[in-house]
C-alpha positions in Angstrom: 0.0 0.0 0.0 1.0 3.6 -0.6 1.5 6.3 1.4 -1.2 9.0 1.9 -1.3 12.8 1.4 -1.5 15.8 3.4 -2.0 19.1 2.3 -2.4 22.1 5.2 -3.9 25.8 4.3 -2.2 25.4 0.1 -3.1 29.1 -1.3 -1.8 29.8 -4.4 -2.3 33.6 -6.1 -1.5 34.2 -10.2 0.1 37.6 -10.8 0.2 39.1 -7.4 -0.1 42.6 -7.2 -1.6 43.5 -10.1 -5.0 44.0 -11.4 -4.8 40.2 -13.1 -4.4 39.0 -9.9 -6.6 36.0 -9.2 -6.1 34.1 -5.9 -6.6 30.4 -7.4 -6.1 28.3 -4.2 -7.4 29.3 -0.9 -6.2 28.1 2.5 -6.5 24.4 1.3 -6.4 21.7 3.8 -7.0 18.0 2.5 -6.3 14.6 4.1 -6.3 11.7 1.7 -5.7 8.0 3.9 -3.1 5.7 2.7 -4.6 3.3 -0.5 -7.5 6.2 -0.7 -9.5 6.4 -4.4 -10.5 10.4 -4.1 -12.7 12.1 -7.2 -12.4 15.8 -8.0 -15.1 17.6 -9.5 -15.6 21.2 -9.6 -17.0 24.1 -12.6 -14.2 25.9 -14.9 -12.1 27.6 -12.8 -12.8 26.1 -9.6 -8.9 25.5 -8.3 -8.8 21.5 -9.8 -6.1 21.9 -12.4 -4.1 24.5 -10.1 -4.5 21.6 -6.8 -3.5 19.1 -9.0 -0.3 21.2 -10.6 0.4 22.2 -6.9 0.7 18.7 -5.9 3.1 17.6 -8.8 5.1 20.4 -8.3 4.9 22.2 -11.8 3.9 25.0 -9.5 5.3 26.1 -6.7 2.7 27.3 -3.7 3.1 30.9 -2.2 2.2 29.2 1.3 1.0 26.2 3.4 2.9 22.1 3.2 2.4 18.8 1.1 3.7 16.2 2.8 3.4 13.3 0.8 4.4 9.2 2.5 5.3 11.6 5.5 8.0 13.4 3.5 7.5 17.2 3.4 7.7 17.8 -0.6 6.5 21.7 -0.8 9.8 22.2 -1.9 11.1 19.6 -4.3 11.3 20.5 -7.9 8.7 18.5 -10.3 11.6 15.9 -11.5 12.2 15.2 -8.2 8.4 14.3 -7.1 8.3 12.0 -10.3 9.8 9.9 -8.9 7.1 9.3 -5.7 3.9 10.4 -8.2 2.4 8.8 -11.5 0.3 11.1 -13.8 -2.0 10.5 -16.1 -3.1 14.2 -18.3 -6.2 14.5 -20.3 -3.8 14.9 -23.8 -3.2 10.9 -25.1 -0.1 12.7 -26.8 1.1 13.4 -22.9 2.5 10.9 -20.9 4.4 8.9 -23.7 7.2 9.7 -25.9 5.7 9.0 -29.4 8.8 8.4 -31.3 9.8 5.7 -29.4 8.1 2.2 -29.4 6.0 1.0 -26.7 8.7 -1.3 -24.9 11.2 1.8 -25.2 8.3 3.5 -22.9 8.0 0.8 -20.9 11.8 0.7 -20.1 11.1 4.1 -19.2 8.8 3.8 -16.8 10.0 0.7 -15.3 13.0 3.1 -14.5 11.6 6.0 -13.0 12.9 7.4 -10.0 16.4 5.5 -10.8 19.9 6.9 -12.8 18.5 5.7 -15.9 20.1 5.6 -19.4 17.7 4.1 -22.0 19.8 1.4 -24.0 19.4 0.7 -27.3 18.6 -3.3 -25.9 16.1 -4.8 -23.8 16.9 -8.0 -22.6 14.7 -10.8 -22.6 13.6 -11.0 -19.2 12.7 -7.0 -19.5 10.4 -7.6 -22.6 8.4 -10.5 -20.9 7.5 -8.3 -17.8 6.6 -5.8 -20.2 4.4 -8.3 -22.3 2.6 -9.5 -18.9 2.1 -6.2 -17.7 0.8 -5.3 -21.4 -1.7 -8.4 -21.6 -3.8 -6.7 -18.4 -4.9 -4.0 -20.9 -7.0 -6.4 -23.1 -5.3 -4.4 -26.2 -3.2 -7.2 -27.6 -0.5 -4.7 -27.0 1.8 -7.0 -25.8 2.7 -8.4 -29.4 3.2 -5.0 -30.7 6.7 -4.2 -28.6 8.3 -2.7 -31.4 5.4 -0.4 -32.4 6.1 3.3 -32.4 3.8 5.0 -29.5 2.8 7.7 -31.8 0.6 5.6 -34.4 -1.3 4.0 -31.2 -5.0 5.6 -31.0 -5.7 7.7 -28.2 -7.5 5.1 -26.2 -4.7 2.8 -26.7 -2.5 5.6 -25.5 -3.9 6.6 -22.9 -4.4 3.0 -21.7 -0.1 3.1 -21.8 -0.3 6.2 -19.8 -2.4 4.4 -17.2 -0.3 1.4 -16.8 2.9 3.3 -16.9 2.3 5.7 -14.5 1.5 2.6 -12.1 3.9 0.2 -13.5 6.3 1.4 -10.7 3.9 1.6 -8.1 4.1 5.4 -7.1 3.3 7.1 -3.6 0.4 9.0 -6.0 -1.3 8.7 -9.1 -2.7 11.8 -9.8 -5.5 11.7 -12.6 -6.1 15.1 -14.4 -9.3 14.7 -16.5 -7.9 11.4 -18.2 -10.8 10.0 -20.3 -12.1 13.5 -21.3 -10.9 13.1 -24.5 -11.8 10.1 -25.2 -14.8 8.8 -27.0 -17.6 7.1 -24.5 -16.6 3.4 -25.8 -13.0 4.0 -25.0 -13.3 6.6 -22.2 -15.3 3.4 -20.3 -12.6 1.0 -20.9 -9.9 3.2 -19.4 -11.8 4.1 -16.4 -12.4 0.6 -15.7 -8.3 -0.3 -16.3 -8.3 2.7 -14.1 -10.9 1.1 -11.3 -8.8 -2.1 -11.4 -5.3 -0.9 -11.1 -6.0 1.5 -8.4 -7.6 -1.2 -6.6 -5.3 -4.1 -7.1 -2.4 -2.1 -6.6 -4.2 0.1 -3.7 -3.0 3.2 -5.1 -3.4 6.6 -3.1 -5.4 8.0 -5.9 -6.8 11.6 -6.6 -9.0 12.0 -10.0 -10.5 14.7 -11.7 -13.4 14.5 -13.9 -15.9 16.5 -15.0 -18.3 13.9 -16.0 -20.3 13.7 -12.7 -22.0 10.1 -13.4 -18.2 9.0 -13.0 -17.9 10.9 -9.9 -20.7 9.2 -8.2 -20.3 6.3 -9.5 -16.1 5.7 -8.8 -13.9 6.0 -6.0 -14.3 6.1 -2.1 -14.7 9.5 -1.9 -15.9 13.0 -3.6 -14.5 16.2 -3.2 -16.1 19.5 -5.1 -14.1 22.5 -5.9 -15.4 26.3 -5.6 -12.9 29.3 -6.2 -10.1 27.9 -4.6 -12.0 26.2 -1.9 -12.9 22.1 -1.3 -16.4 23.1 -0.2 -18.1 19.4 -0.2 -16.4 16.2 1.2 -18.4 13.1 0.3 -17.8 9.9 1.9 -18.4 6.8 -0.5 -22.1 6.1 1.6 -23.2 9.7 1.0 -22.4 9.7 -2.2 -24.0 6.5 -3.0 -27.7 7.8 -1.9 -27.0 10.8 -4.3 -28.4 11.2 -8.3 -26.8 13.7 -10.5 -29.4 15.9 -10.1 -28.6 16.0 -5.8 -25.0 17.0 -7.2 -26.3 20.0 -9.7 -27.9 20.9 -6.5 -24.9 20.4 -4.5 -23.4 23.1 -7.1 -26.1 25.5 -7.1 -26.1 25.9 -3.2 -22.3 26.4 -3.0 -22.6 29.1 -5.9 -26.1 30.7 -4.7 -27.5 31.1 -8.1 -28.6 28.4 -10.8 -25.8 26.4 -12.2 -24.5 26.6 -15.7 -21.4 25.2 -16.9 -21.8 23.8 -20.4 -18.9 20.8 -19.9 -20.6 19.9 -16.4 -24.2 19.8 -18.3 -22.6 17.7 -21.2 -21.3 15.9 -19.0 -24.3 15.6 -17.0 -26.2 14.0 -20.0 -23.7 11.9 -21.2 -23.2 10.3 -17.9 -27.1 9.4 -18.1 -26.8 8.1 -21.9 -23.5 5.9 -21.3 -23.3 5.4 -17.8 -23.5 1.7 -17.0 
């Protein structure tokens, strides 16, 4: 099992002390337990993407700790944290290097965290993990070793992503939004390679989404997002006795007016038509 997360009063303000200012994180404190499968939802602006970047280090917080296993991290550059925290983006061209071939990007992952030099040969016993790691995608990408990454489709990219970003079990996986791109039939298949690695593995696991039959439906717990502020914590039993239409209520009380959002009500309606 993985080591959990703390994060205590993160604020975060985009060009300070001018008249762009925007103060994008506010005072966040978050607790996520060791082996923990947290959802993210929020409107456009909301803080997600910001948390998420916070957490990973590509930006640095003007106050407030991440401690991350019990290590204090508020300081370590991104390259650093990549080592402790896999990431999966919403862009199928992120996350893999496309001009190399799949077990090349399987080499890489399988040496993350470590002085790594990428050699121009994979041994045997390195291409069969690779294949039986492969074979738990379905994809039949384990015969296809020497395929570039680049002429994959994004489902099948993605899918890579997923199981890279886990193969080396990290202290984190951080999911940014990563079926939103993704057509319904193969945005379901990586969320349930995504359900079953997080739970085989136990993977400390925080995952936004926008599509809020997903939210309800995945994970042990549901956080929502307002202008810098978590201002709903879920627990997986109250989440269960809620319908999408409790959470578009949930999102018109925290905003005090009717909610529109036109990804959120997409979202909303596409939940209904594919959900399972």
């Amino acid at each position: 099992m993985t080591g959990g997360l703390w994060l205590e009063r993160v604020s975060k303000t985009f060009h300070p002390g001018t008249s762009n200012a925007r103060r994008a994180l506010k005072d966040v404190t978050l607790s996520i337990a060791p082996g923990e499968f947290v959802i993210l939802i929020g409107s456009n602006g909301a803080g997600k993407s910001t948390l998420m970047n916070a957490i990973a280090g590509r930006i640095p917080v003007d106050r407030g700790r991440i401690v991350l296993d019990g290590v204090d991290i508020t300081r370590w550059p991104e390259h650093r944290r990549a080592a402790l925290i896999g990431r999966v983006f919403q862009d199928p061209m992120m996350g893999t290097a496309p001009s190399l071939s799949i077990a090349e990007n399987m080499a890489l992952a399988y040496r993350r965290g470590r002085r790594r030099v990428l050699r121009s040969f994979i041994g045997a016993k390195e291409r069969a993990l690779y294949r039986e790691a492969l074979a738990t995608l379905e994809l039949g990408l384990e015969a296809r070793l020497e395929t570039k990454v680049g002429t994959l489709s994004g489902g099948e990219r993605q899918a890579l992503s997923l199981l890279m970003a886990t193969f080396v079990e990290p202290k984190l996986l951080l999911l940014d939004e990563h079926t939103a791109a993704l057509d319904p039939k193969r945005a379901e298949l990586v969320l349930r390679l995504t359900e079953k690695i997080v739970r085989e593995k136990r993977l400390t696991t925080l995952m936004i989404t926008h599509n809020m039959a997903h939210a309800l439906r995945m994970g042990d717990r549901l956080l929502m997002m307002h202008a810098g502020e978590i201002v709903l914590d879920l627990s997986a039993e109250e989440k269960a006795q809620m319908e999408i239409d409790d959470l578009l209520r949930a999102f018109e009380r925290v905003r005090g007016e009717t909610f529109v959002d036109d990804r959120l009500v997409f979202s909303q309606l596409e939940g209904k038509d594919h959900a399972p």
